[in-house]
N, C-alpha and C positions, 0 to 999 in steps of 0.2 A: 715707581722706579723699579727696574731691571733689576733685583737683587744677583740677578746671574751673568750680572755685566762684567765687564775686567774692570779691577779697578784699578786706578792710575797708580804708575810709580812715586816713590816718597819725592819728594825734594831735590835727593842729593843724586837720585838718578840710581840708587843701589838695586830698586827691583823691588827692595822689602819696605811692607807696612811701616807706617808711621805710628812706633811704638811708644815714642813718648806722647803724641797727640790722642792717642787715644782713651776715652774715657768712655764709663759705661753708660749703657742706656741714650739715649738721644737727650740732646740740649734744650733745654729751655730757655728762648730769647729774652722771656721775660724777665727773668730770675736776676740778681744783681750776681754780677760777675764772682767767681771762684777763687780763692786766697791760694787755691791750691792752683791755678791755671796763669799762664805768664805769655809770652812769646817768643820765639826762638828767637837769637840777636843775628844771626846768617840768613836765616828765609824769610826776614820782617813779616810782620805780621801773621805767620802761621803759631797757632796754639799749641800748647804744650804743657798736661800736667806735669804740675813738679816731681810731685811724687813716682810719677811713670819714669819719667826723665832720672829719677836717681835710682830707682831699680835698676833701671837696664844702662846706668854709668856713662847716661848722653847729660854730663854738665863737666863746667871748669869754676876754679875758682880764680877771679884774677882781681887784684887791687883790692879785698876785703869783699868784694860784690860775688854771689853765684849766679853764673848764668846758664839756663837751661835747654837743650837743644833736642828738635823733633827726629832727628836722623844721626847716624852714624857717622855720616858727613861734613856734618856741621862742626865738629869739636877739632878734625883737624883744619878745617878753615879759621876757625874761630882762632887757634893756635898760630898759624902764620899769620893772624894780625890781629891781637886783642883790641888793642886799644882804638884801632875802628871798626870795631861790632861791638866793643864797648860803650863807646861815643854814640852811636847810632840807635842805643836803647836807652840814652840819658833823655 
């Protein structure tokens, strides 16, 4: 792999890294999944530490439930309509 490729924009089209999905070191497929890694409820299925996600202030809290989001984007989306990107992570 090209490390000196461009790498693609986030999700939300903003240009910048995907700050909440990023975690150290490369993945291990084998490993059983992360209590600390979730999915964003706007970009299905794209990953997302939690923890990364609540440094950099990409979550909402809505109905008792926190949801975690990989871009900047995501959270005013998520804001014009919880309760179907709510739904959509039940």
């Amino acid at each position: 792999m090209n490390q000196d490729a461009p790498q693609p924009a986030s999700c939300c089209s903003t240009g910048a890294a995907n700050p909440a999905a990023a975690v150290s070191g490369t993945e291990n497929l084998l490993a059983p999944p992360s209590e600390d890694m979730t999915t964003c409820p706007v970009m299905a299925g794209t990953p997302v530490s939690k923890a990364s996600a609540e440094a950099a202030g990409l979550f909402r809290d809505h109905e008792g439930q926190r949801y975690h989001f990989c871009c900047p984007g995501c959270g005013p989306a998520f804001d014009a309509d919880p309760a179907r990107y709510a739904a959509s992570t039940a």
